[in-house]
N, CA, C and O of each residue as an XYZ file, in Angstrom:
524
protein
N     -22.823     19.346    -48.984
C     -23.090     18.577    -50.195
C     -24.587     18.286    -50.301
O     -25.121     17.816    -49.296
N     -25.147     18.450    -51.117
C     -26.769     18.589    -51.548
C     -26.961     16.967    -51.399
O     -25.923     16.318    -51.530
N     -28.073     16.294    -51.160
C     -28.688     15.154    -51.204
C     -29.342     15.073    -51.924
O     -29.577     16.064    -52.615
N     -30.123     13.615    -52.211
C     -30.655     13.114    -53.234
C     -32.310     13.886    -52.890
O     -33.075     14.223    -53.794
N     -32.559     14.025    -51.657
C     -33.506     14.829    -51.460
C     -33.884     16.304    -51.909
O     -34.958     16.658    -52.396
N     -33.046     16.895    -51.707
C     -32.339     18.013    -52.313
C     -32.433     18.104    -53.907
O     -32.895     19.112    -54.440
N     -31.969     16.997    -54.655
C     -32.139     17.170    -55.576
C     -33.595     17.317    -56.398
O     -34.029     17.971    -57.347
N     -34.206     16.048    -55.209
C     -35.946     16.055    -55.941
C     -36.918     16.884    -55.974
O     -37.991     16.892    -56.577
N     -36.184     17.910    -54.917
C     -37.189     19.239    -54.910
C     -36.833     20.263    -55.653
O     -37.203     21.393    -55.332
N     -36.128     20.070    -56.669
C     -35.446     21.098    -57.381
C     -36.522     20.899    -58.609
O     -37.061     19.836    -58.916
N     -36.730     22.364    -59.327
C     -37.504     22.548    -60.509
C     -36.795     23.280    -61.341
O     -36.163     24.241    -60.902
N     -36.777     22.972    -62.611
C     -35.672     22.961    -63.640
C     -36.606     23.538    -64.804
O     -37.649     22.925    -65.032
N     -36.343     24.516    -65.449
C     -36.710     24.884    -67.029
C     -35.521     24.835    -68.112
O     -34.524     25.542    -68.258
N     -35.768     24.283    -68.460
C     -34.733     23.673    -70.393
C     -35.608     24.751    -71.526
O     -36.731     24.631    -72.015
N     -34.842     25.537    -71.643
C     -34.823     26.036    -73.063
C     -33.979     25.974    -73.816
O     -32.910     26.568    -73.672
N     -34.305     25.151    -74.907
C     -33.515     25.101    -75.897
C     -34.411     24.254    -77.639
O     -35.350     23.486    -77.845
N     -33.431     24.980    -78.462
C     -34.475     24.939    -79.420
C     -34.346     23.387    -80.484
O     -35.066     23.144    -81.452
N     -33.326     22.591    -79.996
C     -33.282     21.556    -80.662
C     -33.290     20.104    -79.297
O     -32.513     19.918    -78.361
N     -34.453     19.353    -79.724
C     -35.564     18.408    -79.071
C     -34.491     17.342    -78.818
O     -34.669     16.554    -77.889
N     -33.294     17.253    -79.641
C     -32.350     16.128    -78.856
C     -31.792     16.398    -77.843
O     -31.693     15.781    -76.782
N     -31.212     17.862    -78.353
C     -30.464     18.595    -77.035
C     -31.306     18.575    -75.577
O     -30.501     18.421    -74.658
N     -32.192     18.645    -75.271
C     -33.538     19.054    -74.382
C     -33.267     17.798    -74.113
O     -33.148     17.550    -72.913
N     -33.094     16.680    -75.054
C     -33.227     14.818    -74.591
C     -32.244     14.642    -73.617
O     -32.611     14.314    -72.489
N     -31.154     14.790    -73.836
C     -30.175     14.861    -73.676
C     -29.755     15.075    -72.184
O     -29.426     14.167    -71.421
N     -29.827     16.722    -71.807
C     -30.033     16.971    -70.555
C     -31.250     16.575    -69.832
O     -31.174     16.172    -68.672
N     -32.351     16.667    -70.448
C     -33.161     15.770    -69.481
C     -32.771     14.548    -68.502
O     -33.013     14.206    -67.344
N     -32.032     14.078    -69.612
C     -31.668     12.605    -68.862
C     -31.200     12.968    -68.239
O     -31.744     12.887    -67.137
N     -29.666     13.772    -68.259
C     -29.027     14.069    -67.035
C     -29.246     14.185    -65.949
O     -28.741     13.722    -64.926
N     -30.315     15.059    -66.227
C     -30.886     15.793    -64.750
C     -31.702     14.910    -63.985
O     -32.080     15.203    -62.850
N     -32.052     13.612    -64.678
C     -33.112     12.644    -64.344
C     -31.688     11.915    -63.179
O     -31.486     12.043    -61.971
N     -31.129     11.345    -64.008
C     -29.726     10.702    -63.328
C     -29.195     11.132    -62.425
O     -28.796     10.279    -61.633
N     -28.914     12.583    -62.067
C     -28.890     13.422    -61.252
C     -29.910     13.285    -59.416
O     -29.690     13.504    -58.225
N     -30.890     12.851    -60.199
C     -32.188     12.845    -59.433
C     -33.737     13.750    -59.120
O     -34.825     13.689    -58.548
N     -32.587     14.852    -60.249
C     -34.015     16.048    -60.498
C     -35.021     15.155    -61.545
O     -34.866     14.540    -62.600
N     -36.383     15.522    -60.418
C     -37.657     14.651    -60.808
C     -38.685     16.134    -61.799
O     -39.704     15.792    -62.400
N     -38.313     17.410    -61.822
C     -39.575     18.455    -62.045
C     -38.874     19.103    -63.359
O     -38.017     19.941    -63.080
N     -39.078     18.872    -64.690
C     -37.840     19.510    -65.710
C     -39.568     19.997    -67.157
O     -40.503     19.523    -67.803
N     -38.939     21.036    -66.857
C     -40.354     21.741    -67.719
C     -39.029     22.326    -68.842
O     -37.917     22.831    -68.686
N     -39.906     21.913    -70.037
C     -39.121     22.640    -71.482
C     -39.822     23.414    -72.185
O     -41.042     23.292    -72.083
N     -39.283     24.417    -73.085
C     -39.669     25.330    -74.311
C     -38.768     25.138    -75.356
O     -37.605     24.750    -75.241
N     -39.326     25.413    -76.327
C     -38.122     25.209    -77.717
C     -37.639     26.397    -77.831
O     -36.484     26.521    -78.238
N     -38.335     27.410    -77.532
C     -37.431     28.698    -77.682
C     -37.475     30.077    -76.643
O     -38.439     29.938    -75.890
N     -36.818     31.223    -76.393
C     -36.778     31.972    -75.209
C     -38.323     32.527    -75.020
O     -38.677     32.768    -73.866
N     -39.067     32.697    -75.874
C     -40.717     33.365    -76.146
C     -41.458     32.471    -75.111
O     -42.067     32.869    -74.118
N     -41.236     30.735    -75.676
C     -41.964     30.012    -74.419
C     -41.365     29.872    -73.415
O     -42.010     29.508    -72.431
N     -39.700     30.143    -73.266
C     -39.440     29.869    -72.221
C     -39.602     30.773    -71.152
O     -39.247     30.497    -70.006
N     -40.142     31.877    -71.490
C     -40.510     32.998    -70.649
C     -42.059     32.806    -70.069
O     -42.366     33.153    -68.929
N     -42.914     32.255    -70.933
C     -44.160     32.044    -70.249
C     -43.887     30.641    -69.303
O     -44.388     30.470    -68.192
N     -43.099     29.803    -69.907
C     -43.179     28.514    -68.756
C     -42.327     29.071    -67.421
O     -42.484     28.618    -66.287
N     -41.398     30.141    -67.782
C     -40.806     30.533    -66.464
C     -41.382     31.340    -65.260
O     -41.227     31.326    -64.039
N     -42.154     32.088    -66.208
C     -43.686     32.804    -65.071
C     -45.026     31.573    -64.651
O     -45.910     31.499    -63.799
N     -44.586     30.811    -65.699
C     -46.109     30.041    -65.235
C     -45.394     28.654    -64.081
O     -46.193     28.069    -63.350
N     -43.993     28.290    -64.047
C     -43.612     27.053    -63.269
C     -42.812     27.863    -62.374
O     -42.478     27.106    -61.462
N     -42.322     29.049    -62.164
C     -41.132     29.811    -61.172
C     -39.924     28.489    -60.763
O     -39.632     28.245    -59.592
N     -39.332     27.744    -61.930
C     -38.256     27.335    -61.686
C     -37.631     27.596    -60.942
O     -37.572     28.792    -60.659
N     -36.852     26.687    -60.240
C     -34.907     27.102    -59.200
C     -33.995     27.146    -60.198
O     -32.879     27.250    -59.690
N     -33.926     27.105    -61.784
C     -32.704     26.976    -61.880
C     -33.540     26.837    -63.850
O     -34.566     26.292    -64.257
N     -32.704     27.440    -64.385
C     -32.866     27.132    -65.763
C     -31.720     27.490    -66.491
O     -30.778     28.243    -66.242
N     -31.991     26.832    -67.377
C     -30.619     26.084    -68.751
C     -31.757     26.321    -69.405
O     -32.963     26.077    -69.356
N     -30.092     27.484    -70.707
C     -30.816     27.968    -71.562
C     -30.120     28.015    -72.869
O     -28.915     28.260    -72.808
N     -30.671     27.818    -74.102
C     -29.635     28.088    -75.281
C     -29.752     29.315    -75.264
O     -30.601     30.040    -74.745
N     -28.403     29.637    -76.159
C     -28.403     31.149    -76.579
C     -29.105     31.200    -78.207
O     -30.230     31.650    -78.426
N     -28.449     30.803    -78.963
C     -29.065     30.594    -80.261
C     -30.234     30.245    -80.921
O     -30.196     29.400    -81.816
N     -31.392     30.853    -80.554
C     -32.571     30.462    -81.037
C     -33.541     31.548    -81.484
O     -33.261     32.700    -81.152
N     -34.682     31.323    -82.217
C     -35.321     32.386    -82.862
C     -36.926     31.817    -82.110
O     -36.969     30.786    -81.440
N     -37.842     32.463    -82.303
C     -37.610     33.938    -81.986
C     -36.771     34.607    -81.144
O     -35.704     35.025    -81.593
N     -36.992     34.741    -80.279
C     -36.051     34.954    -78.423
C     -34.851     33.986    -78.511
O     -34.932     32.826    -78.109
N     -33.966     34.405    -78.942
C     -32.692     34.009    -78.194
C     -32.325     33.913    -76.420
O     -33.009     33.889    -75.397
N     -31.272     33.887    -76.648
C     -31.289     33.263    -74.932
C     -30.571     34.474    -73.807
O     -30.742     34.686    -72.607
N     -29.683     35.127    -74.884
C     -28.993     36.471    -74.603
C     -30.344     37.468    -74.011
O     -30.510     37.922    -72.879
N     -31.295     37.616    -75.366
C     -32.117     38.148    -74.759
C     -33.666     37.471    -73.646
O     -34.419     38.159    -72.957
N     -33.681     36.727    -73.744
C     -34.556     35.198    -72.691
C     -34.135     36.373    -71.330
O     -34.838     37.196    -70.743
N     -32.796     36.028    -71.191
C     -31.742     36.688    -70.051
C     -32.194     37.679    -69.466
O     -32.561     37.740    -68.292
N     -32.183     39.054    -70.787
C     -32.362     40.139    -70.467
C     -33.558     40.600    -69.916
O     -33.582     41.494    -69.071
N     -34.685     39.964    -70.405
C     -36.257     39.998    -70.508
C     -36.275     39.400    -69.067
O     -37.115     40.040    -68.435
N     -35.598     38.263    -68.134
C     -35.723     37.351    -67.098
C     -35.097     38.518    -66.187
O     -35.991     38.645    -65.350
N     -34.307     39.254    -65.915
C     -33.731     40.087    -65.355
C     -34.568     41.474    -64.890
O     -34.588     42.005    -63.780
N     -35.271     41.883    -66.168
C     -36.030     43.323    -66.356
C     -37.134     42.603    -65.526
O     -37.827     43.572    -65.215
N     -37.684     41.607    -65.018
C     -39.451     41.492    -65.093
C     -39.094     41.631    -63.389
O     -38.144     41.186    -62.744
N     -40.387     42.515    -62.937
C     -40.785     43.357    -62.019
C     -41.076     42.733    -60.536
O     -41.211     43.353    -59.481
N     -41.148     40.944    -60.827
C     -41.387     40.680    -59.742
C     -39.898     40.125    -59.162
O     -39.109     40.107    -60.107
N     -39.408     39.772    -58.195
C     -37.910     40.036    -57.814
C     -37.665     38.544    -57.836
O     -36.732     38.250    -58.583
N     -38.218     37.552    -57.252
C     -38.357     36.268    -57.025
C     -38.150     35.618    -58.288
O     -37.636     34.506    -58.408
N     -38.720     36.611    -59.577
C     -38.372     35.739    -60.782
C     -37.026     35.907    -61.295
O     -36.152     35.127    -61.673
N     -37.134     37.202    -61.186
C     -35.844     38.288    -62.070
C     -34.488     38.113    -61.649
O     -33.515     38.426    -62.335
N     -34.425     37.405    -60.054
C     -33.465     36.881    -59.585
C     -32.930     35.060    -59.994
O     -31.768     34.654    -59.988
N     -34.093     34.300    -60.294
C     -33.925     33.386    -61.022
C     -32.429     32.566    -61.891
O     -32.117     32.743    -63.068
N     -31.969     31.996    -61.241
C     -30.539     31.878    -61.957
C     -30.640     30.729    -63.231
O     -31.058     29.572    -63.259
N     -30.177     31.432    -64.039
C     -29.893     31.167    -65.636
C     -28.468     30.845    -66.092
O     -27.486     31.582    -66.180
N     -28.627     29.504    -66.366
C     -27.741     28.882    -66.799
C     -27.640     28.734    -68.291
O     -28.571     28.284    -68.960
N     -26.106     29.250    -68.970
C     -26.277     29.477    -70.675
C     -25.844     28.095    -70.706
O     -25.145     27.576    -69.836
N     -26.419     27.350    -72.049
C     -25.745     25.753    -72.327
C     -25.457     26.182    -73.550
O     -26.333     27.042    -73.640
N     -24.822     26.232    -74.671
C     -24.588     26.786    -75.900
C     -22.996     25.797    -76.485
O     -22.139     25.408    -75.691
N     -22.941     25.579    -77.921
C     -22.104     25.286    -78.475
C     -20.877     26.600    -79.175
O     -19.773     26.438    -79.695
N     -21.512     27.607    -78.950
C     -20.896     29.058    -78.956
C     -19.829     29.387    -77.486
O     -20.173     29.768    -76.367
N     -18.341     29.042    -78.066
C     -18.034     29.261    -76.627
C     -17.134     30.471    -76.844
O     -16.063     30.648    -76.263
N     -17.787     31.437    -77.912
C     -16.501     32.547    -78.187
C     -16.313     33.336    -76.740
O     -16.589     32.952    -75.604
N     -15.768     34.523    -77.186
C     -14.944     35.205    -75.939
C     -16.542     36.219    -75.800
O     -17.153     36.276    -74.733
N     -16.967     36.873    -76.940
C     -17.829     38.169    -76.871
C     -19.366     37.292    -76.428
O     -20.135     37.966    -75.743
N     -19.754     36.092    -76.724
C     -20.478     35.752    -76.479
C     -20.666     35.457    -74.724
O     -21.577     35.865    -74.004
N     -19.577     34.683    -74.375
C     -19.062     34.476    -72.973
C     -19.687     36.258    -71.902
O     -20.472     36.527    -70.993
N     -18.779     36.938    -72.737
C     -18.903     38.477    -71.864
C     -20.454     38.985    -72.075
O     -21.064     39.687    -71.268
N     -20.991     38.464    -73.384
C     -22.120     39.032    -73.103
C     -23.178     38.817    -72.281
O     -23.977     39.638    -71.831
N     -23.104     37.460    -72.098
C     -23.705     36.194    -70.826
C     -23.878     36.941    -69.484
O     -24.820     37.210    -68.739
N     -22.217     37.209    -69.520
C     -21.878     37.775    -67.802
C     -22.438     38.934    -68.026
O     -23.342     39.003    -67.194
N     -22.435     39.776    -68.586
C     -22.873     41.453    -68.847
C     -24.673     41.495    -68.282
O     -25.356     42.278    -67.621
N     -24.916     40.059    -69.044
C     -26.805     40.319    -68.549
C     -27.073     39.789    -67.250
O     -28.124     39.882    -66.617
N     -25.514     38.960    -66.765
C     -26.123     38.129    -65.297
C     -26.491     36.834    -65.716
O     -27.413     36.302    -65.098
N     -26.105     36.390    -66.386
C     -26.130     34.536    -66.369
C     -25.071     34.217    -64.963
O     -24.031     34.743    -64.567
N     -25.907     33.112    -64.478
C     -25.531     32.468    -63.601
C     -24.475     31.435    -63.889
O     -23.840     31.100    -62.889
N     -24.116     30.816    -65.087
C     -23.038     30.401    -65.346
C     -23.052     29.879    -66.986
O     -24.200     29.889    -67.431
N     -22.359     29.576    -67.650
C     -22.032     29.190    -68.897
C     -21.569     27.783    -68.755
O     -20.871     27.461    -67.794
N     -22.058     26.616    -70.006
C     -21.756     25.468    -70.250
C     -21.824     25.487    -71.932
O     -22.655     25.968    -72.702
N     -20.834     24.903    -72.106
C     -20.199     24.596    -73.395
C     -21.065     22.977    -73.971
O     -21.014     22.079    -73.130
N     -21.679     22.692    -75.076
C     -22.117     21.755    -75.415
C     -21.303     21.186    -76.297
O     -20.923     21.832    -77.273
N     -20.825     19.608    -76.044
C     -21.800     18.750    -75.350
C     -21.686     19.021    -73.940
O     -20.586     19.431    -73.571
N     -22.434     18.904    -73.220
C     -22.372     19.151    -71.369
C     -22.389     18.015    -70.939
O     -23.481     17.456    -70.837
N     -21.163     17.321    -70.552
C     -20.800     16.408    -68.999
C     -21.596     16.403    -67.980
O     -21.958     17.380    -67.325
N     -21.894     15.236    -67.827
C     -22.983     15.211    -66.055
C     -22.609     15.824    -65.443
O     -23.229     16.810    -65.045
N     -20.847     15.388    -64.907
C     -20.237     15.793    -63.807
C     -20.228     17.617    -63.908
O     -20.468     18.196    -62.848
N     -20.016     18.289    -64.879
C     -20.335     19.855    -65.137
C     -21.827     20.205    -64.867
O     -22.116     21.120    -64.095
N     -22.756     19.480    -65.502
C     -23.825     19.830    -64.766
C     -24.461     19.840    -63.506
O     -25.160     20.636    -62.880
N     -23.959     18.607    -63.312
C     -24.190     18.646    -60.995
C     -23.119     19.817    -60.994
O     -23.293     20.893    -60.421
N     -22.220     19.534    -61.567
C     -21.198     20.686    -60.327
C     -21.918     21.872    -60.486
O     -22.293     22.298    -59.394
N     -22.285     22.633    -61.524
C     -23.261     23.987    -61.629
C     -24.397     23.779    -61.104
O     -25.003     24.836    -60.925
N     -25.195     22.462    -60.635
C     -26.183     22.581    -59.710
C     -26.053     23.252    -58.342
O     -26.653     24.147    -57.746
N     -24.783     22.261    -58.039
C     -24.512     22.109    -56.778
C     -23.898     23.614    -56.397
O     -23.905     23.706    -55.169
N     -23.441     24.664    -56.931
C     -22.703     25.187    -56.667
C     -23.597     26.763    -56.747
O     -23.287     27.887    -56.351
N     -24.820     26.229    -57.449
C     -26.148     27.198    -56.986
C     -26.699     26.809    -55.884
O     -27.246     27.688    -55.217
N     -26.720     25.428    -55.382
C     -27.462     24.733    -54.093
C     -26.931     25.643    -53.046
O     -27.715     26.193    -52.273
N     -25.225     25.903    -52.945
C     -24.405     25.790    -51.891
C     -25.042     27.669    -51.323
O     -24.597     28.189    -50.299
């Protein structure tokens, strides 16, 4: 079981393109005890903050323009250095169809969350990348 220590060394990227949503989980993750939470409004920045902070762990919308999150994914996967490309990506999305779901898994998302997102769902997908 991860500790509160554990938790504070964790670095977190939030992409997502609406500023409540981003509020939202922030807090969580604050409550949680993750202290390091870097955001972008959409997959374009969330790709430079993900090369420029090398997050443990990012939550991502799918639905956003420019860069969607489907492709955020794909682009996070293709890039050349291994440390990034391995990077686990978490989808947060209010889209919980079936083709969307498969397309997630198809690029290698690290797991899917349905919005609104529960604390207790979000530690448990922490924790279950920690383990």
């Amino acid at each position: 079981m991860p500790t509160v220590s554990d938790y504070e060394k964790l670095k977190i990227l939030l992409v997502d393109d609406e500023a409540y949503t981003r509020q939202i989980i922030r807090q969580q993750l604050l409550q949680i005890g993750i202290r390091s939470i870097t955001e972008a409004a959409n997959g374009k920045d969330g790709l430079l903050e993900l090369l420029r902070t090398r997050p443990d762990i990012v939550f991502c919308d799918i639905h956003m323009k420019p860069i969607g999150g489907l492709e955020f994914l794909r682009q996070v996967r293709a890039v050349k250095i291994n440390a990034i490309a391995v990077t686990p990506v978490i989808m947060l999305t209010a889209d919980a169809g079936a083709e969307t779901v498969a397309l997630a898994k198809e690029r290698a998302a690290d797991g899917y969350l349905v919005k609104p997102v529960a604390l207790n769902q979000l530690k448990a997908r922490i924790d279950a990348l920690m383990a």
